[in-house]
C-alpha positions in Angstrom: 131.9 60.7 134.6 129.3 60.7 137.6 126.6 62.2 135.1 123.6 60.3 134.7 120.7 59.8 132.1 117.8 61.4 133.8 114.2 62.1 132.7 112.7 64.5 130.2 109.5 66.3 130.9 108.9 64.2 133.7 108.9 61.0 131.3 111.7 58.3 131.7 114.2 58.5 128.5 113.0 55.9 126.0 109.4 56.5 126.7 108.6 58.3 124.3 110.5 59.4 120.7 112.4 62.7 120.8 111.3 63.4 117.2 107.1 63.4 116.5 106.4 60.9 113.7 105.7 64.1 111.3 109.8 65.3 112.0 110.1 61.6 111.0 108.0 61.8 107.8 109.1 65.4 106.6 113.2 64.5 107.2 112.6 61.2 105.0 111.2 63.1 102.4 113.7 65.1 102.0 116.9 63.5 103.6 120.4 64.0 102.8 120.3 67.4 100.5 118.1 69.3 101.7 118.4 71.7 104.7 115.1 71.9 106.4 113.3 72.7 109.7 112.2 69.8 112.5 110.6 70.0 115.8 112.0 67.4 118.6 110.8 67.1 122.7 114.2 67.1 124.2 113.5 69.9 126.7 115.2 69.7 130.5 117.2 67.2 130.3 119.7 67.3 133.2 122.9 66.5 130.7 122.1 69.4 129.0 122.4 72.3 131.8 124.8 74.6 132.2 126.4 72.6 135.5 126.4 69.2 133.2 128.1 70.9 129.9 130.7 73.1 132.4 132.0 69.7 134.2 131.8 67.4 130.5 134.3 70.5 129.3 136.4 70.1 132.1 136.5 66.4 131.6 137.2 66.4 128.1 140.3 65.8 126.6 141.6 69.1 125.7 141.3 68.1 121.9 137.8 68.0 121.9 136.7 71.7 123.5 137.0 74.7 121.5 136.1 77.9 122.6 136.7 81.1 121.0 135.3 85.0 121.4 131.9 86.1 120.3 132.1 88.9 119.1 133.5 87.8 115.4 133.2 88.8 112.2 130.9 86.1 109.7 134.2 85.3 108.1 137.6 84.7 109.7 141.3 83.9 108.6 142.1 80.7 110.0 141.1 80.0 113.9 139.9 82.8 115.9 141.9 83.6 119.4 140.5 82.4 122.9 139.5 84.8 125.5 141.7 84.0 128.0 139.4 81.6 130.2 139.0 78.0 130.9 136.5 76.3 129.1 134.5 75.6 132.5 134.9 79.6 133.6 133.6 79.8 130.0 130.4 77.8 130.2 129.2 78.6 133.0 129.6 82.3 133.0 128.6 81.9 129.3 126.1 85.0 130.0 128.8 87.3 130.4 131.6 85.4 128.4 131.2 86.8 125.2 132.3 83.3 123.9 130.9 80.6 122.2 131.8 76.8 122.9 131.9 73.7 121.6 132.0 70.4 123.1 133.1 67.5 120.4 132.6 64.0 121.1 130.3 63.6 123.8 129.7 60.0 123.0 133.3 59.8 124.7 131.6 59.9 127.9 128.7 57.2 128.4 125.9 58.8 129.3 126.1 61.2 126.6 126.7 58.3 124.1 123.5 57.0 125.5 121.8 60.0 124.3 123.2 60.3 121.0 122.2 56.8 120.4 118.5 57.1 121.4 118.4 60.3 119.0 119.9 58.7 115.8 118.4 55.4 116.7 114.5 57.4 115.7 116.5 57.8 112.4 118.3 55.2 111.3 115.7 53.5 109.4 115.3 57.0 107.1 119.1 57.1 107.2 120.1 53.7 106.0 117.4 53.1 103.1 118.7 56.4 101.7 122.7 56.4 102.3 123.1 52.7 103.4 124.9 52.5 106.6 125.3 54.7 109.1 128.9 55.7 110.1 131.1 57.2 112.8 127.9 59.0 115.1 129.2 62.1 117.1 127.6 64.7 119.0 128.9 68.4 119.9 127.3 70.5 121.9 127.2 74.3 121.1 127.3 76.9 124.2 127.0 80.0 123.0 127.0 83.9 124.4 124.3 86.5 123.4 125.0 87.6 119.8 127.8 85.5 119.7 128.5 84.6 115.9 130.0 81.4 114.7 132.2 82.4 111.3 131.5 80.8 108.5 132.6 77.1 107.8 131.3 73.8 106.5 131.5 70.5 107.9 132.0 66.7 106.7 129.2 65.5 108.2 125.2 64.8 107.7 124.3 67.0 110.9 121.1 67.6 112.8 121.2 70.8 114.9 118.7 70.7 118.1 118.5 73.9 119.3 117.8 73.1 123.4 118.0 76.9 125.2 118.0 80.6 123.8 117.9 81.2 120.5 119.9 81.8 116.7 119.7 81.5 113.6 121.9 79.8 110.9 122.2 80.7 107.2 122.8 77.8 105.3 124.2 78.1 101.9 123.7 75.2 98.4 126.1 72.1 99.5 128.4 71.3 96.4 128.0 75.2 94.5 131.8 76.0 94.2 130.6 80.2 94.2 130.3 79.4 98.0 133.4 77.1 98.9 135.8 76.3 95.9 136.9 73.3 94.7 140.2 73.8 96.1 139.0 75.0 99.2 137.2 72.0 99.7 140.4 69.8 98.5 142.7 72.0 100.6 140.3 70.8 104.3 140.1 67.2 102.8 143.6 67.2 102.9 144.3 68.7 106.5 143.1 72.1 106.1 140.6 74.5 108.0 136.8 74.3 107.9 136.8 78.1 108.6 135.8 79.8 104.5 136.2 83.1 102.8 133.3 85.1 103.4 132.3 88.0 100.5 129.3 90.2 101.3 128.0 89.6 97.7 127.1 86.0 99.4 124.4 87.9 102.3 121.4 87.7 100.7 121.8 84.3 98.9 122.1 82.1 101.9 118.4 80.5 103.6 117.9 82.0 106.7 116.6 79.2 109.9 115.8 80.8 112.9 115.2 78.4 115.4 114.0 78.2 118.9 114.1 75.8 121.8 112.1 72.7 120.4 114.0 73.7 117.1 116.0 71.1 115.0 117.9 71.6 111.4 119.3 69.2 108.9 122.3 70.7 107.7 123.5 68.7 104.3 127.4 67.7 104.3 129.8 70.3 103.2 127.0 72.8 103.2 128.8 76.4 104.2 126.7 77.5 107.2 127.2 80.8 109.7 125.0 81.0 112.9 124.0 84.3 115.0 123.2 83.9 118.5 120.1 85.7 119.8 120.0 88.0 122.8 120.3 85.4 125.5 122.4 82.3 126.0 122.1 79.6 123.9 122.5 75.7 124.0 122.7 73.5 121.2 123.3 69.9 120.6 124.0 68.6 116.9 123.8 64.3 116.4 126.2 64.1 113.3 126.7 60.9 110.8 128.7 59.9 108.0 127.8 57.5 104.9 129.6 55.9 102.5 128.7 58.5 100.0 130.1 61.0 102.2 133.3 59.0 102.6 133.7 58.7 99.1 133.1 62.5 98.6 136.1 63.3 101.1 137.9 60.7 99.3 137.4 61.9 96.0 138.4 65.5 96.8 141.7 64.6 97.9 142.2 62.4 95.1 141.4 65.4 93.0 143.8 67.6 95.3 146.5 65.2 94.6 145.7 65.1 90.5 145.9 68.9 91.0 149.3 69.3 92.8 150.6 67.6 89.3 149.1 70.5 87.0 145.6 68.6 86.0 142.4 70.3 86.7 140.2 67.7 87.6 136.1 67.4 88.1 134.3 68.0 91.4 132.7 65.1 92.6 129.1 64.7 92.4 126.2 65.4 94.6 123.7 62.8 96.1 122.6 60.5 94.5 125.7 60.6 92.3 128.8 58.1 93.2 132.3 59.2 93.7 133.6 55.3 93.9 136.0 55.2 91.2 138.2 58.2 92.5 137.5 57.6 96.0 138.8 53.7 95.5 142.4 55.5 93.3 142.9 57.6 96.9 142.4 55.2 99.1 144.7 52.7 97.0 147.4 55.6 96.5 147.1 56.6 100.1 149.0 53.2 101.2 151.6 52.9 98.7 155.2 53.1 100.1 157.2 55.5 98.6 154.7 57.5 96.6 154.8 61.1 97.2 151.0 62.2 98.3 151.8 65.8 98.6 
């Protein structure tokens, strides 16, 4: 791509730190279970308009853009349909789109990888004294239509949501409590299925509410169930995602357990943070490359 890094505030990129040494402090202290609120300076940065995000979409493989309607319920069966544009017409009418976007795997392209790596680079000392290495970094970029809503899903990773233009706010629900995701449910996405969950309406009032603004960040925990309302005016949104070991093991663990299940046992969840899901995550991962063993 022809994009390059540019400057942020005026100030070259690695001039300063994106995150204030008291983001730094309060995201150690509580880093990886709890969801909580940060503030970051990445404000104007010319990767990160409209133009930029329209042309990254276009050069994208076509496995990493998704783009759906807005105009969605919280909870959806399966993928929602598209609305009929491209995923540049999309963007950069995203005022009028009544869409939202996403972007996956902008480190793909180099200038963006540049970015994701000054961002987690602030963080990986926190990160790797509390879950050890850290694994597979990605960024997504969220574009976003006023009052778009994004259903209600969970994701593997440990994520950080910066919220760059506009406004939303996302309800985060506990990581690990099977009353908001099931056990099955989350064997059945460790095993090839959707992110996308059942929603109930008994489930409104017991999520945490975030609204966030530009200058906005979020830690979302992995596997946390999550929706997210856009505000009245476009929004843009970059999340810098992670994985662990632990969280590796989790995943592993739950399609060990899927696989256990499939053979009429009902096994255990795995454990939260700072529990270790080795032992069954080690059994998958053994099973997985046997010849002739039937993993379904």
């Amino acid at each position: 791509m022809s994009h390059h890094v540019g400057t942020l505030k005026g100030r070259s990129v690695g001039a300063r730190q994106i995150f204030p040494a008291r983001s730094r402090a309060y995201f150690a202290s509580t880093y990886p279970e709890g969801a909580h609120t940060l503030v970051h300076d990445l404000i104007e940065h010319p990767l990160l308009e409209l133009e930029a995000l329209a042309s990254l979409g276009e050069w994208l493989p076509e496995g990493n853009v998704e783009y759906n309607r807005g105009n969605l319920p919280i909870g959806v069966d399966g993928k929602p349909g598209g609305n009929g544009m491209t995923i540049g017409e999309t963007i950069r009418n995203i005022n009028s789109a009544d869409s939202w976007a996403v972007l996956k795997n902008i480190e793909r392209s180099a200038p963006y990888s540049a970015l994701l790596d000054e961002l987690l680079g602030e963080l990986r000392e926190v990160i790797e004294k509390a879950t050890g290495r850290m694994m597979t970094p990605q960024g997504f970029i969220f574009v976003s239509s006023p009052n778009a809503v994004t259903p209600y899903h969970f994701d593997p990773e440990h994520n950080i949501l910066l919220q760059l233009q506009g406004t939303k706010t996302m309800t985060v629900f506990p990581a690990g409590n099977s009353v908001f995701a099931g056990d099955e449910v989350h064997e059945a996405y460790h095993t090839g299925g959707g992110r996308e969950l059942a929603w109930k309406e008994e489930f409104a009032d017991q999520g945490i509410n975030f609204p966030l603004e530009p200058g906005d960040a979020l830690y979302v925990p992995v596997m946390a169930p999550h929706y997210v309302r856009n505000g009245p005016v476009p929004s843009i949104s970059l999340s810098i995602t992670w994985r662990s070991d632990w969280s590796y093991a989790e995943a592993d663990a739950r399609a060990f357990n899927a696989f256990l299940r499939r053979r009429g046992l009902t096994p255990k969840p795995p454990k939260r943070w700072p529990k270790q899901n080795n032992a069954k995550a080690y059994a998958w991962r053994v099973l997985r490359r046997l010849p002739g063993v039937d993993k379904n």
